[in-house]
mmCIF file of the C-alpha atoms, coordinates in Angstrom:
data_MODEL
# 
_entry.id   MODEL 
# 
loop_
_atom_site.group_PDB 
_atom_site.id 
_atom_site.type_symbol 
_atom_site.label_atom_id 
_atom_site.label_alt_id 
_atom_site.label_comp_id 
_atom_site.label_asym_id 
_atom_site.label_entity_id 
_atom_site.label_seq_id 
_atom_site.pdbx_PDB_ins_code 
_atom_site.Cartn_x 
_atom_site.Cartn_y 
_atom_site.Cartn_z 
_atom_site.occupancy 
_atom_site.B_iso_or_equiv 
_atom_site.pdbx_formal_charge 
_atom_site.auth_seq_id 
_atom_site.auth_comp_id 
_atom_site.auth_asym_id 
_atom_site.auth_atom_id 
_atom_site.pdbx_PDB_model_num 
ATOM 1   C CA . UNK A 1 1   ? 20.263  128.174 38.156 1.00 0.00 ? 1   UNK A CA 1 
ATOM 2   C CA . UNK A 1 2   ? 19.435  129.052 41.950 1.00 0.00 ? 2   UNK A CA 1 
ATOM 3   C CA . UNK A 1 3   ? 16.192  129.027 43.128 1.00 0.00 ? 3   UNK A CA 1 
ATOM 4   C CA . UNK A 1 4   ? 13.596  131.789 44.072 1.00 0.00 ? 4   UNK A CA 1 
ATOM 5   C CA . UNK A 1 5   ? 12.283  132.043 47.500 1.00 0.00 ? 5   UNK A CA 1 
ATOM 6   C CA . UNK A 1 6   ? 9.131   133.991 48.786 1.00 0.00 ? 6   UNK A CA 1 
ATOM 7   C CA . UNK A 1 7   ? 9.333   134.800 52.370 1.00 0.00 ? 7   UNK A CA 1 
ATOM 8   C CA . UNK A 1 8   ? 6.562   136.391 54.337 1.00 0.00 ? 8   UNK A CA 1 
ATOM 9   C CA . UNK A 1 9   ? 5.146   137.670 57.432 1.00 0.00 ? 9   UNK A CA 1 
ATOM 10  C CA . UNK A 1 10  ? 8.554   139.891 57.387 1.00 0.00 ? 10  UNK A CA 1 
ATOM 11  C CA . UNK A 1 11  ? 8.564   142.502 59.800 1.00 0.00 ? 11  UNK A CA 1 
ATOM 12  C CA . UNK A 1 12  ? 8.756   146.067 58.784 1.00 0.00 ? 12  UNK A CA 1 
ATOM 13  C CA . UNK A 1 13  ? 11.888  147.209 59.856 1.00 0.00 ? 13  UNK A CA 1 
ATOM 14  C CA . UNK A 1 14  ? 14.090  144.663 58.190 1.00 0.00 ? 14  UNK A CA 1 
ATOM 15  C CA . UNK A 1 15  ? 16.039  145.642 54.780 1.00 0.00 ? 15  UNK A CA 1 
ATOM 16  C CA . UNK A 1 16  ? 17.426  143.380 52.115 1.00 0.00 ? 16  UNK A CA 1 
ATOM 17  C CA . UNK A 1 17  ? 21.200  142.834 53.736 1.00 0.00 ? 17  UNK A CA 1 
ATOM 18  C CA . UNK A 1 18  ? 19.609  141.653 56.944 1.00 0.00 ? 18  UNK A CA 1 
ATOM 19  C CA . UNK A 1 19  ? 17.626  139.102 55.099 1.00 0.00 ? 19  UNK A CA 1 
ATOM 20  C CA . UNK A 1 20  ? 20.248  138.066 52.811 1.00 0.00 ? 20  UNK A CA 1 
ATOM 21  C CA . UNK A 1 21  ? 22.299  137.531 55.897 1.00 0.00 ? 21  UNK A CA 1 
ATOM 22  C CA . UNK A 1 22  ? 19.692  134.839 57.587 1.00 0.00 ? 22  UNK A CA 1 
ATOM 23  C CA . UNK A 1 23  ? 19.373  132.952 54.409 1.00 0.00 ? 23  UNK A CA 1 
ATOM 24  C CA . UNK A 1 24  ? 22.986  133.401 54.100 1.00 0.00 ? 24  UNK A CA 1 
ATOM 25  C CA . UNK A 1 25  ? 23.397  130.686 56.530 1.00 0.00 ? 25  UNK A CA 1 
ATOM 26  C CA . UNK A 1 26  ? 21.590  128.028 54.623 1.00 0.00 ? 26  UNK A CA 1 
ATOM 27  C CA . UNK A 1 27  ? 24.037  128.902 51.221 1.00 0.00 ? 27  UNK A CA 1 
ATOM 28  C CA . UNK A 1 28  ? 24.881  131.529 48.389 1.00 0.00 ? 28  UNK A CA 1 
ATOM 29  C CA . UNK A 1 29  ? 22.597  133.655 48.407 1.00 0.00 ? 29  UNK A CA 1 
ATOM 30  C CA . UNK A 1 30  ? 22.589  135.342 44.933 1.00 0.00 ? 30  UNK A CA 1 
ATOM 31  C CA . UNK A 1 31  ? 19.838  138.607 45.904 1.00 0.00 ? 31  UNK A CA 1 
ATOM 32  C CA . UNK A 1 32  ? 17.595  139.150 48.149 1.00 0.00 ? 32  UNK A CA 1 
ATOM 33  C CA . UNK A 1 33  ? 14.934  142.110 48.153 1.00 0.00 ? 33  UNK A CA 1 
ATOM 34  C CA . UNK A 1 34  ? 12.022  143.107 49.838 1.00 0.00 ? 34  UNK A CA 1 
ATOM 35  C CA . UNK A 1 35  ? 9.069   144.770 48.078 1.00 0.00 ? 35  UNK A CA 1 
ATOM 36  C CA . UNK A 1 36  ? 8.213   148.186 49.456 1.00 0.00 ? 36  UNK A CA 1 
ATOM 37  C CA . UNK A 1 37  ? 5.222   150.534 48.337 1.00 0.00 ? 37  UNK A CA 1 
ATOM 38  C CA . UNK A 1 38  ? 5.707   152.479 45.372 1.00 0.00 ? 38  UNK A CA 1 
ATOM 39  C CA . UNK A 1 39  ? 4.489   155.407 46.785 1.00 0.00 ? 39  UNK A CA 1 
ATOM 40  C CA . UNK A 1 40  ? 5.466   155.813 50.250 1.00 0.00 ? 40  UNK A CA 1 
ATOM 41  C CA . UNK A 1 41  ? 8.601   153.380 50.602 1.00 0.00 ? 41  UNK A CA 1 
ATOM 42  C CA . UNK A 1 42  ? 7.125   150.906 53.396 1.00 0.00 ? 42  UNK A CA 1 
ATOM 43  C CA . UNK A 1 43  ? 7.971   147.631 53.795 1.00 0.00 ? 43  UNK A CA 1 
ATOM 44  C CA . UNK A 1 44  ? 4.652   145.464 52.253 1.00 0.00 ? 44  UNK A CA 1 
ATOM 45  C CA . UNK A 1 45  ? 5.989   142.707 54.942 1.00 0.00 ? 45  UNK A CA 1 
ATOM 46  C CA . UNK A 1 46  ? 7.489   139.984 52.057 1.00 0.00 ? 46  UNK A CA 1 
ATOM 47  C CA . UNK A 1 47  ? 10.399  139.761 50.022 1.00 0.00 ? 47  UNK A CA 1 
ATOM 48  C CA . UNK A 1 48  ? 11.934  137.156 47.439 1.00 0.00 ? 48  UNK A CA 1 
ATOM 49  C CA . UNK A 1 49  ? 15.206  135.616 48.240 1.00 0.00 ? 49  UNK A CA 1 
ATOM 50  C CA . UNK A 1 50  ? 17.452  133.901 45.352 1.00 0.00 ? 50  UNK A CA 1 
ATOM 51  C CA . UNK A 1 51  ? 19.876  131.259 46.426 1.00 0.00 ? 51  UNK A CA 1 
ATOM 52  C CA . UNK A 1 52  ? 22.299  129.493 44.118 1.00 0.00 ? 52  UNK A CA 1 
ATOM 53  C CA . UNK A 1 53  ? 21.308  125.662 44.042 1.00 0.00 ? 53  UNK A CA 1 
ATOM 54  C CA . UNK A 1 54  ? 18.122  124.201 44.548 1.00 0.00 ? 54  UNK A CA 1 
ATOM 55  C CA . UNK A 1 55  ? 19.570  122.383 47.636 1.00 0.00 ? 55  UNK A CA 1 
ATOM 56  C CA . UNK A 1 56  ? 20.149  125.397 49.469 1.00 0.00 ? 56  UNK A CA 1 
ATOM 57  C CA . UNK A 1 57  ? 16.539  126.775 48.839 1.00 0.00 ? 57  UNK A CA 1 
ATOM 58  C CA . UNK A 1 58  ? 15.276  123.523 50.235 1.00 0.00 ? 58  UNK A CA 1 
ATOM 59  C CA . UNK A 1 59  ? 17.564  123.696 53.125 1.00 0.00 ? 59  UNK A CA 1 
ATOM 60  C CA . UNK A 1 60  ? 16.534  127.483 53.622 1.00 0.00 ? 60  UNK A CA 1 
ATOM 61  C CA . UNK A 1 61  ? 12.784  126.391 53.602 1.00 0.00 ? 61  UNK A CA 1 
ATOM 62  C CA . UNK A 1 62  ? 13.155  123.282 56.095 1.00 0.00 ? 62  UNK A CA 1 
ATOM 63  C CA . UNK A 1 63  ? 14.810  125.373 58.544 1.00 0.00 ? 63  UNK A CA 1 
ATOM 64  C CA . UNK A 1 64  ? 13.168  129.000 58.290 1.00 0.00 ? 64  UNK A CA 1 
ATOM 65  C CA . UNK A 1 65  ? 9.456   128.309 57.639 1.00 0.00 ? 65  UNK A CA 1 
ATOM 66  C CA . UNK A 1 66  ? 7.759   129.170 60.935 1.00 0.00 ? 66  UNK A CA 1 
ATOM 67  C CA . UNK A 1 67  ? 10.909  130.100 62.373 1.00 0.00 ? 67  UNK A CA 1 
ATOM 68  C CA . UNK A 1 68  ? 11.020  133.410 64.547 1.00 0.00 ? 68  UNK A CA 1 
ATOM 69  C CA . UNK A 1 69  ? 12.570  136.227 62.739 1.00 0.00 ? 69  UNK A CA 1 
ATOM 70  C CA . UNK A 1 70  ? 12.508  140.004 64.936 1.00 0.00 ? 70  UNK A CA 1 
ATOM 71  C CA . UNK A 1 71  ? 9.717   138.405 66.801 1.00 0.00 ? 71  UNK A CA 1 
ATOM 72  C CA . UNK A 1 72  ? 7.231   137.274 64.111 1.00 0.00 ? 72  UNK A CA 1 
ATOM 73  C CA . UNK A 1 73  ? 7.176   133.816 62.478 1.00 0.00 ? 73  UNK A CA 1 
ATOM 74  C CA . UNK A 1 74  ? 8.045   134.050 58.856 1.00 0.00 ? 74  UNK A CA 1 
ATOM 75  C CA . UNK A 1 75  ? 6.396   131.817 55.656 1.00 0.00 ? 75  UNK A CA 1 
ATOM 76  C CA . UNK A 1 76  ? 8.904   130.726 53.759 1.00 0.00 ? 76  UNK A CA 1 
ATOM 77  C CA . UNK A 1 77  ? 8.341   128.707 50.356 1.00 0.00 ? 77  UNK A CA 1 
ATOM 78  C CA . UNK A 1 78  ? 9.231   128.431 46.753 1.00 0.00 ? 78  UNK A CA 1 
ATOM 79  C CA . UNK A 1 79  ? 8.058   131.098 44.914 1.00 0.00 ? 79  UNK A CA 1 
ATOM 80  C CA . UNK A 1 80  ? 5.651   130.914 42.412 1.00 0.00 ? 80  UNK A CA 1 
ATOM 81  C CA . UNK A 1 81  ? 6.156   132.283 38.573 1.00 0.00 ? 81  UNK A CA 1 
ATOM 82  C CA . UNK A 1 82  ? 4.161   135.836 38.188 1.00 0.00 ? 82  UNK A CA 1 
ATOM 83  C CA . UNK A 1 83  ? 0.885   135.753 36.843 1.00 0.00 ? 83  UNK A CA 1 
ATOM 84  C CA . UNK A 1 84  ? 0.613   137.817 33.980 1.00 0.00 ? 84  UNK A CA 1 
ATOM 85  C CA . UNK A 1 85  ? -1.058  141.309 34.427 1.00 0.00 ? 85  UNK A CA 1 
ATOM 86  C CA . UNK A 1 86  ? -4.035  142.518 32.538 1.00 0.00 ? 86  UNK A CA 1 
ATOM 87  C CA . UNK A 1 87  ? -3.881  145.807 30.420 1.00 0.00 ? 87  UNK A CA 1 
ATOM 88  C CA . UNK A 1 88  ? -5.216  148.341 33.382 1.00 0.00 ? 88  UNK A CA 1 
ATOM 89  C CA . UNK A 1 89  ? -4.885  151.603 31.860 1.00 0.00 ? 89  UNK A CA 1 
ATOM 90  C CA . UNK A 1 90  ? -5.746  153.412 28.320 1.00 0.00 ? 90  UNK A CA 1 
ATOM 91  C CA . UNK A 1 91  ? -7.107  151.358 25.610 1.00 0.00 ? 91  UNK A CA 1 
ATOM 92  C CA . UNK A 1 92  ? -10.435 150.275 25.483 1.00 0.00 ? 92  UNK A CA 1 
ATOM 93  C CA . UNK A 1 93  ? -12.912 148.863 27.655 1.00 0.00 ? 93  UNK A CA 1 
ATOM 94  C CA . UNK A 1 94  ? -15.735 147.702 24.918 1.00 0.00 ? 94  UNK A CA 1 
ATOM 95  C CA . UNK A 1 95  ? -17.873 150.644 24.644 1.00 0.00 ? 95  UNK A CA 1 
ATOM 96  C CA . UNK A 1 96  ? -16.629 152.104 21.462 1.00 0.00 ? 96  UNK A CA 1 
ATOM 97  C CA . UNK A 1 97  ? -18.741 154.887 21.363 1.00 0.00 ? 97  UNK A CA 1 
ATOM 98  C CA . UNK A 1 98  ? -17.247 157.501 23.449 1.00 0.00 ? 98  UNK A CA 1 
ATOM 99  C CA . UNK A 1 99  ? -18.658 160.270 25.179 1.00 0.00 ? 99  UNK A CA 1 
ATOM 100 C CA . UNK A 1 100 ? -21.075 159.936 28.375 1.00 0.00 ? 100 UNK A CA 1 
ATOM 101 C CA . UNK A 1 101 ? -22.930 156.941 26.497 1.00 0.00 ? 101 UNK A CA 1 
ATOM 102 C CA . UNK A 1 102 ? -26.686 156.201 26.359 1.00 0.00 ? 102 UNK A CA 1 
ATOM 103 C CA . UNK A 1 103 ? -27.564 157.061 22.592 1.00 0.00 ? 103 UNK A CA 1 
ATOM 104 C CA . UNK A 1 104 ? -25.903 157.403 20.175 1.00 0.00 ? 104 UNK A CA 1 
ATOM 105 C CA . UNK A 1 105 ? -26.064 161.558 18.005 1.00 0.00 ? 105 UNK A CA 1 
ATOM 106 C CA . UNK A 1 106 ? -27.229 161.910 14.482 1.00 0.00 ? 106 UNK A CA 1 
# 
């Protein structure tokens, strides 16, 4: 199982192929993919990188971290697993009483 990279600092005008292509380099490189904003399709300036043995993700981190990439110096480390998200929407918050609150109608 290859190992998943986060890389960060990107700069905005860089797509997944181009930074498959510099970890390409370092080994297999089984996806790479750079989050954009839901709404408007921006680059958020990091991306995740996959590569296919953990030797190659080391390699890729030795030799990338701080390095220069379309003139800004990217973070590159081992990613960690995602947290798990709270419930944000619907459901309840607590108050089971509905309405605007304060007390309660007889």
């Amino acid at each position: 199982m290859g190992k998943k990279l986060y890389v960060g600092n990107l700069s905005y005008s860089l797509d997944d192929q181009s930074l498959a292509d510099v970890f390409a380099e370092f080994g297999a490189v089984e996806s790479a993919r750079i989050v954009t904003d839901r709404d408007s399709g921006r680059s958020k300036g990091f991306g995740f990188v996959e590569m296919s043995s953990d030797s190659e993700a080391q390699l890729a981190i030795e030799k990338l971290n701080g390095a220069e990439l379309q003139g800004r110096n990217i973070n590159v480390s081992e990613a960690k697993p995602m947290a798990p998200r709270e419930n944000r929407g619907g459901g309840s918050r607590g108050n089971s009483r509905g309405g605007f609150g304060g007390r309660p109608r007889y």
